[in-house]
C-alpha positions as CSV (number, residue, x, y, z in Angstrom):
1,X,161.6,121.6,49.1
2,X,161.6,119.2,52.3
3,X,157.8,118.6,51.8
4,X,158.4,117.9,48.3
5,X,161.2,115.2,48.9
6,X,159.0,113.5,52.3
7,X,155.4,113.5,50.4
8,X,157.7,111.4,47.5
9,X,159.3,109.2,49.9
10,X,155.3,108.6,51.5
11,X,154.5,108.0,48.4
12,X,156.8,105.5,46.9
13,X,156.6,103.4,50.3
14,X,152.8,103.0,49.7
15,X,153.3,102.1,46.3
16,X,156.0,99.3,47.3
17,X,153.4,97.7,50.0
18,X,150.5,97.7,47.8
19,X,152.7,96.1,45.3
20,X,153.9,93.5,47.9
21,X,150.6,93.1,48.9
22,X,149.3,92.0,45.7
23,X,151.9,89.8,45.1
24,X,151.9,88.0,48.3
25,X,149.8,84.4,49.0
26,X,146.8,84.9,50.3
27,X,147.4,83.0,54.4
28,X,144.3,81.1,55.6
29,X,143.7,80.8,59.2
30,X,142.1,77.7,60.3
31,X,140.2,77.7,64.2
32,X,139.0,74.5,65.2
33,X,136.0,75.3,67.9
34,X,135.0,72.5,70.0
35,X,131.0,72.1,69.3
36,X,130.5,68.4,71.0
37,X,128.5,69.7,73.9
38,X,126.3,71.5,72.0
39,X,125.8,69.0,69.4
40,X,124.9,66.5,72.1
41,X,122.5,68.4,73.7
42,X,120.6,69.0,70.0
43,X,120.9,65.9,69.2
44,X,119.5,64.9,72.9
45,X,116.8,67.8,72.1
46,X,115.5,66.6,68.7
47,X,115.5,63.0,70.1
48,X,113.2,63.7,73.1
49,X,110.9,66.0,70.6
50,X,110.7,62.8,68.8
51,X,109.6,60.9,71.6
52,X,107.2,63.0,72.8
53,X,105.3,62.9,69.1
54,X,105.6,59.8,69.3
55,X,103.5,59.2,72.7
56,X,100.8,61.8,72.0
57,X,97.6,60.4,70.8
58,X,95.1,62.3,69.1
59,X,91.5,61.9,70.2
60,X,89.4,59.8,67.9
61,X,86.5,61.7,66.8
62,X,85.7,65.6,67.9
63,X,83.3,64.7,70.5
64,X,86.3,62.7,72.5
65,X,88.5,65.8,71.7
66,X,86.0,68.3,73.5
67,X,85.7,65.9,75.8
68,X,89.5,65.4,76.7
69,X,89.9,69.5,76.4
70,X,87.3,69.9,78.9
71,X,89.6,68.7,81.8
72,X,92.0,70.7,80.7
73,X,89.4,73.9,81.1
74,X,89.1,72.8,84.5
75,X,92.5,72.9,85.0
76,X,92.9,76.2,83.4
77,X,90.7,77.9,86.1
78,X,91.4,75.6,88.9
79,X,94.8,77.3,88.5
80,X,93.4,80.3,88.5
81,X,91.8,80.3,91.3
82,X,88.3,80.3,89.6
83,X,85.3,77.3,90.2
84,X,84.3,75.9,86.2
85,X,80.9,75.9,87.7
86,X,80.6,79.0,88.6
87,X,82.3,80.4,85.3
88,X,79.7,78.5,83.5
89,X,77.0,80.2,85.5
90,X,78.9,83.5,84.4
91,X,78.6,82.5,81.2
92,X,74.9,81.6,80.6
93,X,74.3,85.0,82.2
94,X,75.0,86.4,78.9
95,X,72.0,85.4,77.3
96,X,73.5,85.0,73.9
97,X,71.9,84.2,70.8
98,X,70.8,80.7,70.2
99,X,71.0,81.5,66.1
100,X,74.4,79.4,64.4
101,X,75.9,82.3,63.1
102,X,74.8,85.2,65.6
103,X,76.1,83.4,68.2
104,X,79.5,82.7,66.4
105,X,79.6,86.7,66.1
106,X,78.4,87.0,70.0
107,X,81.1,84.9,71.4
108,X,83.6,86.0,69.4
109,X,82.9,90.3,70.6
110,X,82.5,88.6,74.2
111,X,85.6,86.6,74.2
112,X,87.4,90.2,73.3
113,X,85.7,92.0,76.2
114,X,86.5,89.4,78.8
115,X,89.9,89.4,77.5
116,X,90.4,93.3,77.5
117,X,89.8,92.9,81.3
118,X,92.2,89.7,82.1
119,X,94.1,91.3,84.9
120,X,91.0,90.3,86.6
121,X,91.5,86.6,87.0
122,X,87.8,85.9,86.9
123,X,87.4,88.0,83.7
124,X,90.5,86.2,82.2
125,X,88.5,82.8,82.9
126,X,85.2,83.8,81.4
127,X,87.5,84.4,78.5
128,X,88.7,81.7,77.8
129,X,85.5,79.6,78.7
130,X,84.0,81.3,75.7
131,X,87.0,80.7,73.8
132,X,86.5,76.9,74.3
133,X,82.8,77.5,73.7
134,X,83.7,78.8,70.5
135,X,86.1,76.0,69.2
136,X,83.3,73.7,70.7
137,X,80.7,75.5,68.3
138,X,83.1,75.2,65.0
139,X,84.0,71.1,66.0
140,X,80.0,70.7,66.2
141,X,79.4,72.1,63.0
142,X,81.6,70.9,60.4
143,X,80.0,71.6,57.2
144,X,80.2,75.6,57.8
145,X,83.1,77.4,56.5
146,X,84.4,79.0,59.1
147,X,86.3,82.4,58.4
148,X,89.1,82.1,61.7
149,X,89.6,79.6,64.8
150,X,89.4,82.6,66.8
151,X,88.9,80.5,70.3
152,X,91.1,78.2,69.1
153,X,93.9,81.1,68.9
154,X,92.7,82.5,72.3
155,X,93.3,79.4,73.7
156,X,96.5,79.0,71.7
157,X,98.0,82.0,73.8
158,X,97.2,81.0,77.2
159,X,97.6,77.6,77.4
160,X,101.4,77.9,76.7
161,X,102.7,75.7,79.6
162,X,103.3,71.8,80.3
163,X,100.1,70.7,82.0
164,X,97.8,72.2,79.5
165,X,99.4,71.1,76.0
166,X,98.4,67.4,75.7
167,X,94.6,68.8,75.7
168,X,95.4,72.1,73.5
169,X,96.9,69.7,70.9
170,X,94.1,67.1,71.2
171,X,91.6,70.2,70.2
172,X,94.6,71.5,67.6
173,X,95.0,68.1,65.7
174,X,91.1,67.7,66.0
175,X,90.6,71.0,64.2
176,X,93.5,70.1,61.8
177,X,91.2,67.2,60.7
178,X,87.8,68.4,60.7
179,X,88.6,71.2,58.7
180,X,91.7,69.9,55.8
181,X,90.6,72.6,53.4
182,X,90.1,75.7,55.2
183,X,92.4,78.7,54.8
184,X,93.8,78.5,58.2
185,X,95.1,75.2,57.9
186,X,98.5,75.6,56.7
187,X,98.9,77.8,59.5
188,X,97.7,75.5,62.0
189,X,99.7,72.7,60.9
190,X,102.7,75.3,61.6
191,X,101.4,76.0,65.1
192,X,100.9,72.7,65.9
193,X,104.7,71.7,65.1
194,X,105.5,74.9,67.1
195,X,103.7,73.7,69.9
196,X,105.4,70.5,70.3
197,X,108.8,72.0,70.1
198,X,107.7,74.3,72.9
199,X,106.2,71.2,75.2
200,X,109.6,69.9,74.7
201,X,111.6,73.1,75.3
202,X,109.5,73.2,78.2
203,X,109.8,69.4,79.6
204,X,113.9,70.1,79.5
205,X,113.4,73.7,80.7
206,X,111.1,71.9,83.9
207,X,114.6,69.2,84.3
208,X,116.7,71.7,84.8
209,X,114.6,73.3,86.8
210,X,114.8,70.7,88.9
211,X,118.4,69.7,89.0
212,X,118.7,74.0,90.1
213,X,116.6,73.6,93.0
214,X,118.6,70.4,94.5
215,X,121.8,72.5,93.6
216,X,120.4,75.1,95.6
217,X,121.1,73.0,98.8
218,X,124.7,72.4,97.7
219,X,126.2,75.5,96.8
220,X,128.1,77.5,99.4
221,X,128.7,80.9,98.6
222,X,125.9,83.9,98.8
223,X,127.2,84.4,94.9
224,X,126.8,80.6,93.7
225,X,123.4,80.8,95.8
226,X,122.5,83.9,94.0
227,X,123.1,82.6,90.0
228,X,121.1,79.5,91.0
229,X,118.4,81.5,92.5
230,X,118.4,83.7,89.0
231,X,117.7,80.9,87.0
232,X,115.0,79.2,89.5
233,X,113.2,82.6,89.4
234,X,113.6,82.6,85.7
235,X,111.6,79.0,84.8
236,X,108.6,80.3,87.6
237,X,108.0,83.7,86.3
238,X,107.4,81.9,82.9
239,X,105.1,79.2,84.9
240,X,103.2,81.9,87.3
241,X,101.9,83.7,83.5
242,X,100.1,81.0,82.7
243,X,99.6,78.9,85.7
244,X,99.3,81.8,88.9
245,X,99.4,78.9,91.2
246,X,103.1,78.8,91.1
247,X,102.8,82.6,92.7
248,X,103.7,81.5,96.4
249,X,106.8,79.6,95.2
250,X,107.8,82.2,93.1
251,X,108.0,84.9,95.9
252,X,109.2,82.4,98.1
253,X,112.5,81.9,96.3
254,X,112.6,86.1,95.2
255,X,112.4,87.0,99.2
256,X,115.4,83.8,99.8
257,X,117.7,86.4,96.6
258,X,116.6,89.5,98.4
259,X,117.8,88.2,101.8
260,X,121.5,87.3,100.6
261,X,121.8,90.2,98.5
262,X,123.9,92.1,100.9
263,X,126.2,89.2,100.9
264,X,126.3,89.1,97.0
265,X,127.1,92.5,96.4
266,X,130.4,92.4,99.1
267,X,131.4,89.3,96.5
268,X,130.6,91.4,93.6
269,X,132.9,93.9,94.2
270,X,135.8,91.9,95.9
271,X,138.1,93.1,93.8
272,X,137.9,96.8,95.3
273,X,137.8,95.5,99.1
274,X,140.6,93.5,98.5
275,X,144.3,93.8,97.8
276,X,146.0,92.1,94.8
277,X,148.2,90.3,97.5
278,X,145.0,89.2,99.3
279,X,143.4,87.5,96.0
280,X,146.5,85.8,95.4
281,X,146.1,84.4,99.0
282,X,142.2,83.1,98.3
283,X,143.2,80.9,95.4
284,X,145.2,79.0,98.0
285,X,142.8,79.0,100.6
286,X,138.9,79.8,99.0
287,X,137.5,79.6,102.5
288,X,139.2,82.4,103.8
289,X,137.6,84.8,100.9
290,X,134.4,83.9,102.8
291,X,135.6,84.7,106.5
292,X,137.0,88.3,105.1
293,X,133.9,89.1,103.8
294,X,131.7,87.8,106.3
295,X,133.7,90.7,108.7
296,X,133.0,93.6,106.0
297,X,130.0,95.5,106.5
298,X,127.5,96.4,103.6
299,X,127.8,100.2,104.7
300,X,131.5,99.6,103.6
301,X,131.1,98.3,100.5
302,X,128.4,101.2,99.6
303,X,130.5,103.7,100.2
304,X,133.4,102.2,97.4
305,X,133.6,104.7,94.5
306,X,132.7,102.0,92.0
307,X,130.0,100.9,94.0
308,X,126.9,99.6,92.2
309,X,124.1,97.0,91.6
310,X,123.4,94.3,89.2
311,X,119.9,93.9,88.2
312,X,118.0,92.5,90.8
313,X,115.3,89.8,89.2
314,X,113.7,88.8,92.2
315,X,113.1,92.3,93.3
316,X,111.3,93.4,89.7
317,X,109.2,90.3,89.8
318,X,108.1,90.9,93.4
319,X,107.3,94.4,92.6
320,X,105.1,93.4,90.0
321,X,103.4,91.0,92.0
322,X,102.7,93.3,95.1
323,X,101.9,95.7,92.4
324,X,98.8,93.6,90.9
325,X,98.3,92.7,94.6
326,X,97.4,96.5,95.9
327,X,100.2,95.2,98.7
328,X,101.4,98.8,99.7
329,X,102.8,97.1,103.1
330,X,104.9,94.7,100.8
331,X,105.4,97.3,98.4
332,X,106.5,99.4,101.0
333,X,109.2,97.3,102.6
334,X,110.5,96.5,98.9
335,X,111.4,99.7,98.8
336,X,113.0,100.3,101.3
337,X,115.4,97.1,100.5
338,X,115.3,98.7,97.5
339,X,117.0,102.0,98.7
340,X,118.8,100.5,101.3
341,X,121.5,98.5,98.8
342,X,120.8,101.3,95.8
343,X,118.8,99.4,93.3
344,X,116.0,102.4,93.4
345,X,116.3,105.7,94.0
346,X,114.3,107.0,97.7
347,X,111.2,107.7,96.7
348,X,108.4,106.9,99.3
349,X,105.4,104.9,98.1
350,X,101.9,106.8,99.1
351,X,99.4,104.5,100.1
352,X,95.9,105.0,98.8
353,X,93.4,107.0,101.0
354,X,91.3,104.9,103.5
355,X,87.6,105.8,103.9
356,X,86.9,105.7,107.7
357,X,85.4,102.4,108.5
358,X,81.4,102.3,108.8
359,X,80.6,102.0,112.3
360,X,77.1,100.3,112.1
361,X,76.4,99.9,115.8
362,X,76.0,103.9,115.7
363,X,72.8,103.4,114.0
364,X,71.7,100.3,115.6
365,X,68.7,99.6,118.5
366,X,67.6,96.5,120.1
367,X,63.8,95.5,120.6
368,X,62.9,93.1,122.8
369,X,60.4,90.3,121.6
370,X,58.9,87.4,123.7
371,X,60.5,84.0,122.8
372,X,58.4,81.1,122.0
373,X,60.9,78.3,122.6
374,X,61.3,77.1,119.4
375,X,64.2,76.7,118.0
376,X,65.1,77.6,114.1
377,X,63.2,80.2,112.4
378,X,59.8,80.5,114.7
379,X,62.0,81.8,117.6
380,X,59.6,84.5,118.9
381,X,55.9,85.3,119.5
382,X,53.9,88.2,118.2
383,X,51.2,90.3,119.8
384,X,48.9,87.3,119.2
385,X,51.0,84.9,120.7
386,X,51.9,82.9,117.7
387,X,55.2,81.6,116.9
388,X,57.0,83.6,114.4
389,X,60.3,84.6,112.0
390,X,62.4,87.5,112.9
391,X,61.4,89.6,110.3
392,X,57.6,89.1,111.4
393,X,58.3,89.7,115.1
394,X,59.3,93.4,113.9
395,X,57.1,94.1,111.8
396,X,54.2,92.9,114.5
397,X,56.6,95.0,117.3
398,X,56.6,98.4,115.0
399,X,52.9,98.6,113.7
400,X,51.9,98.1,117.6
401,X,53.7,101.6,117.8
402,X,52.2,102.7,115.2
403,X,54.2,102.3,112.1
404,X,53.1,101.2,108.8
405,X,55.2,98.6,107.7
406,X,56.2,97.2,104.3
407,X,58.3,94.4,103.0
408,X,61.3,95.7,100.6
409,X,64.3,93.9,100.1
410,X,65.7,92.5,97.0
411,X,62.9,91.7,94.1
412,X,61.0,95.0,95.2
413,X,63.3,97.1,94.6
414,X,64.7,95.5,91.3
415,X,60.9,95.5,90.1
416,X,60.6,99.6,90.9
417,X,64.4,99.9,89.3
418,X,62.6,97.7,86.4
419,X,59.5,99.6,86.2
420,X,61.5,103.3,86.2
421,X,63.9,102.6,84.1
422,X,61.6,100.1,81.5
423,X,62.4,102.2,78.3
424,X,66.5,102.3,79.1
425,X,66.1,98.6,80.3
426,X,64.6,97.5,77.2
427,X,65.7,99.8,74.6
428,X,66.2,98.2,71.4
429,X,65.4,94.9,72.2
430,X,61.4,95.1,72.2
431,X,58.9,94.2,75.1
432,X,60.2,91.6,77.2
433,X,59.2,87.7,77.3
434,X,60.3,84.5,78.5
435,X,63.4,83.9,76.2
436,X,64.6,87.3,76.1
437,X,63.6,89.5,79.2
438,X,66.4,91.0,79.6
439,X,69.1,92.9,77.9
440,X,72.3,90.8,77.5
441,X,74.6,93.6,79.2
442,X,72.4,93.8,82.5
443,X,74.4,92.2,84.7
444,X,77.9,92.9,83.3
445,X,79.1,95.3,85.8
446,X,78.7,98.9,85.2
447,X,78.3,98.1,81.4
448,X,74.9,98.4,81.3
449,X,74.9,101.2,82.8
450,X,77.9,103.0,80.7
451,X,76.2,101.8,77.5
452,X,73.2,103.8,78.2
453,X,74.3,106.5,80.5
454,X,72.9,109.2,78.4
455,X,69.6,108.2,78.8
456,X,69.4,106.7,82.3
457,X,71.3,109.9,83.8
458,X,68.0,111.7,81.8
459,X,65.5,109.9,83.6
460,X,67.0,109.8,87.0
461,X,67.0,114.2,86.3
462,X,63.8,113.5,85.4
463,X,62.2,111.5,88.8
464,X,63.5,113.2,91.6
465,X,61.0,115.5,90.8
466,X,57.7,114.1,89.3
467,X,54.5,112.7,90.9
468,X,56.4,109.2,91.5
469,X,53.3,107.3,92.5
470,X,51.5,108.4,89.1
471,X,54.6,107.9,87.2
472,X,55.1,104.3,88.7
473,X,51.6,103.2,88.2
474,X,51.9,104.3,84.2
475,X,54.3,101.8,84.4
476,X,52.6,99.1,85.7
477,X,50.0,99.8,83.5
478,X,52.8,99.9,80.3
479,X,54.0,96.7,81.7
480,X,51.1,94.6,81.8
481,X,51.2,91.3,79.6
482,X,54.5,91.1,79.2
483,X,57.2,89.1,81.7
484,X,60.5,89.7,82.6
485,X,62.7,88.0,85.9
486,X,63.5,91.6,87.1
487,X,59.6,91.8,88.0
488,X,58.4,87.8,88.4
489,X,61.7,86.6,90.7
490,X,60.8,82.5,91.2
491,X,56.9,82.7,92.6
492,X,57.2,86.6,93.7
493,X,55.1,88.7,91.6
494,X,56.3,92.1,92.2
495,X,53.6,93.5,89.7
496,X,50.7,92.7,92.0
497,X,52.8,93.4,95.1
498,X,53.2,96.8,93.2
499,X,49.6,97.2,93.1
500,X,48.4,96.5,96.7
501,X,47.6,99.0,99.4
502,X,50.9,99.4,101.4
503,X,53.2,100.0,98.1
504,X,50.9,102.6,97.0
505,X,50.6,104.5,100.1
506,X,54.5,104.1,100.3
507,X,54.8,105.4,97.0
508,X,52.5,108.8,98.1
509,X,55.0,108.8,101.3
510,X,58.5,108.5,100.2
511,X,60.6,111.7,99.0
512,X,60.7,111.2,95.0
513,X,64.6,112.5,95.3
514,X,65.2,109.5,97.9
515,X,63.8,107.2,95.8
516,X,65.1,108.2,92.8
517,X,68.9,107.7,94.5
518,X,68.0,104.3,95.3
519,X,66.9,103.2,91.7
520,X,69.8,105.0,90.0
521,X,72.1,103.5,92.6
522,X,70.7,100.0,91.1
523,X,70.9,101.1,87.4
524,X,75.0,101.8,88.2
525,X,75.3,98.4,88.6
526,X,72.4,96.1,88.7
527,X,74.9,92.9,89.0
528,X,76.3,94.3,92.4
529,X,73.7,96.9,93.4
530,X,70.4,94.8,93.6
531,X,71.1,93.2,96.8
532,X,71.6,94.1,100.2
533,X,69.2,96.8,100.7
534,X,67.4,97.2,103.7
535,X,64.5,94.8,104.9
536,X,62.1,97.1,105.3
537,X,60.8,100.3,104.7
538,X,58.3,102.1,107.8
539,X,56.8,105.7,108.2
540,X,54.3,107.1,110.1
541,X,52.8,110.9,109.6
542,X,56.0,112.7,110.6
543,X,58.8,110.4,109.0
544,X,60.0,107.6,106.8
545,X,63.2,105.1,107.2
546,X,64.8,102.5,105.9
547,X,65.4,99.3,108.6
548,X,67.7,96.4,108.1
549,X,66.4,93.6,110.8
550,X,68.6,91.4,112.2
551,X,68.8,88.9,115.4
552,X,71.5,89.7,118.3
553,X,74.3,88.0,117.4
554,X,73.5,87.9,113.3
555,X,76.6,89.4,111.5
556,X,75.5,92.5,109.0
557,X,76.4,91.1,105.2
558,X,78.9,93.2,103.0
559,X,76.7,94.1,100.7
560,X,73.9,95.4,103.1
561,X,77.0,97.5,105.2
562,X,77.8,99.1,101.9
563,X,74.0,99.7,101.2
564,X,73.6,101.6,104.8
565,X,77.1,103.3,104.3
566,X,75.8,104.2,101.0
567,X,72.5,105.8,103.0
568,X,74.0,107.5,105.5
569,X,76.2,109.7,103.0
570,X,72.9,110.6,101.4
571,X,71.4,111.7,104.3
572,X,68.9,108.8,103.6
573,X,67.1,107.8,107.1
574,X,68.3,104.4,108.0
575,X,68.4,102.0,111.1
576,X,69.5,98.5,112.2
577,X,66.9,96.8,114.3
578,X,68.1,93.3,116.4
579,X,65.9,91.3,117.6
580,X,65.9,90.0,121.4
581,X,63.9,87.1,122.4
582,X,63.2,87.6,126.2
């Protein structure tokens, strides 16, 4: 019965405040939020994006425009550490089509394989020196319909900071004009709007900057210091993506948040150090908040139960940095900062296995030579008493024991790496002439090498066990007629030199395994690989080596130390001969 009677009484009071409810005037509530700063800093915002429209001028005609983008190139890899010269070297290297629309294709596919690699800042900068060679081949030729600005985009993405806008819009309004009717044109008109508003955002983004770096000077407290630091960091991480020159400023102001850190975190978590009765006191006297803390130890203030750690900027961004850098030593110490105040976990950072350094002098001997006062290159005398090079005074001191000496340093052995590997070299591409003697990967790295591994891996099997010197003279027969750099280097004919007396009888003498190591070595890697193998090769009946020559005091390159480090592994015979004049 009592349900009955209290589910009726629920009932009718629901019904009465619905009804009241209904019946009631609807109450409006009326906030009034003061916008004024904000509106003033749009309105300063839209009047400084005006401005700056206003001062830009477009370049006159395209030519100007590639003209006035060019600087802007060399800007581009000036900040990146990288000489436009020798990009442009890099670049002509590629041997890339000279036909209109081949060469559209070509430097489009090559601007995507640079770009894959842009962690490597000289990959990055090839890059985008095709992608300017690219809006440079679409300004140039008007009257084509061009599918996409695909450098123009490339370039788009990278040059997304203050000193490189003037010239990306001078190429942007120049494409905007050349071509009106083209489908992209819309979008580029959208871009370009974009861009400005960026340069602007950018230009206000750069005051404050500013304005945080003098208030860095006045701010007291490790807290105050740390905020200011935040947003510093902040504006240069955006400037060291596309500009890396900002990198040493950068960690500069990371390490100065990282060293008052400590000092940070005992403000952080004031309130559990300190009594209620003790804050009260600080409001009246904010210097004495400081002196307290100054006397409380970090270990303290780790062991509170609600200890813990903001997110430390400065310490991600280093870590990246060091990261990119291979700096385990930095990476190292981070860590342990890292552990000490409990932003990471304790987890030691390996560093990468060292191979032993080469010790060259183990395989190094000293002739002595007469000296034929002359300074320079004629330094010595040979058995005949004429002045002569270094090279020449060992080659005249090891036949007179009874060595037979040959000449092989760079171009000969990129003419035998040629002349074994001709069909791998040349596959697809025809017989080689003046214009097109070479394949356009060869000197990409290991691409070359990767794109025909197969093959090359099959031929190297293949030569460590054949009759080299008939092998290689079927080569130089194939070969006749026909002209590649790889076997006529500058006024070095390495097709005769293959054909005279000494390289013959070398080619009876040497181990076909040793020389087969040698060539595939080079067909890894031509780009790297070709130089710095020894200066000569000598054998008599019982054995054959290789020799690098050098005077006394002349330092052993890096490419010729990795060459005989390279040797010695194989078991290869090997020696460095230095030259005394007495």
């Amino acid at each position: 019965m009592w349900y009955v009677i209290i589910g009726g009484i629920i009932l009718w009071v629901i019904y009465r405040y619905n009804k009241k409810k209904q019946s009631a005037p609807a109450l409006t509530v009326s906030m009034h939020v003061d916008n004024s700063g904000w509106e003033e800093a749009k309105k300063q915002k839209a009047s400084s994006l005006k401005t700056l429209k206003k001062s830009f001028k477009p370049a006159p005609d395209n030519e100007t425009a590639l003209a006035d983008t060019l600087s802007t190139l060399a800007a581009f890899h000036e900040n990146h550490g990288q000489s436009l010269s020798e990009i442009e070297v890099s670049v002509k290297s590629l041997n890339l089509p000279d036909d209109l629309i081949k060469l559209e294709t070509a430097l489009r596919k090559e601007i995507n394989r640079f770009y894959k690699q842009r962690d490597d800042l000289k990959s990055k900068a090839v890059a985008i020196q095709l992608s300017y060679q690219h809006a440079q081949l679409q300004l140039q030729n008007p009257e084509h319909e061009w599918k996409n600005f695909a450098g123009l985009q490339k370039l788009q993405s990278n040059w997304k900071a203050e000193e490189y806008f003037n010239g990306l819009l001078i190429l942007m309004t120049a494409f905007k004009g050349t071509f009106p009717n083209s489908s992209n044109a819309e979008k580029l008109s959208s871009d370009i709007e974009r861009m400005f508003e960026l340069w602007n955002s950018q230009n206000i983004a750069r005051e404050n900057f500013e304005s945080q770096v003098k208030a860095y000077d006045t701010v007291k407290t490790a807290s105050d210091k740390h905020f200011v630091i935040l947003s510093i960091i902040e504006y240069l991480d955006r400037r060291y993506k596309f500009n890396p020159s900002f990198k040493d400023e950068l960690i500069g102001w990371c390490l100065k948040d990282i060293d008052l850190y400590e000092d940070f975190l005992k403000s952080f978590h004031e309130h559990d150090l300190f009594t209620t009765a003790q804050q009260m006191d600080f409001y009246d006297n904010p210097g004495l908040k400081e002196k307290k803390l100054a006397t409380i130890s970090f270990d303290r203030v780790k062991k509170l139960k609600n200890y813990m750690v903001p997110r430390l900027n400065s310490y991600d961004v280093l870590s990246s940095i060091y990261e990119a850098d291979g700096n385990t030593e930095k990476l190292q110490w981070l860590q342990n900062t890292g552990v000490k105040i409990g932003y990471i976990d304790g987890v030691a950072i390996e560093p990468p296995e060292e191979k032993a350094a080469f010790d060259h002098k183990a395989i190094t001997q000293e002739i002595e030579v007469s000296k034929s006062g002359q300074k320079g290159k004629l330094a010595f005398l040979d058995s005949k008493g004429e002045a002569c090079s270094t090279e020449s005074a060992f080659k005249d001191h090891a036949e007179q024991q009874g060595w037979h000496v040959m000449r092989a340093e760079v171009s000969f052995w990129q003419a035998m790496f040629c002349l074994t590997f001709w069909d791998e070299v040349f596959e697809g591409m025809g017989e080689p002439s003046q214009g097109q003697d070479i394949p356009h990967d060869l000197f990409r790295g290991d691409d070359f090498y990767l794109n025909r591994q197969k093959v090359i891996d099959s031929r190297y099997e293949q030569i460590k066990s054949i009759n080299l010197s008939e092998f290689i003279n079927q080569q130089i027969n194939r070969s006749e007629g026909t002209w590649t750099r790889l076997i006529y280097n500058g006024d070095q004919d390495m097709l005769a030199y293959a054909k005279s007396k000494i390289v013959q009888d070398f080619l009876q003498k040497i181990d076909p395994e040793i020389f087969a190591k040698i060539v595939y070595r080079i067909a890894q890697n031509p780009n790297e690989n070709r130089s710095g193998v020894s200066d000569f090769i000598i054998w008599n009946d019982d054995e054959l080596k290789m020799v690098e020559v050098k005077k006394v005091r002349e330092q052993v390159r890096e490419s010729q130390l990795n060459w005989l480090s390279w040797m010695i592994d194989e078991n290869i015979p090997v020696e460095i001969v230095r030259v005394k004049a007495v």
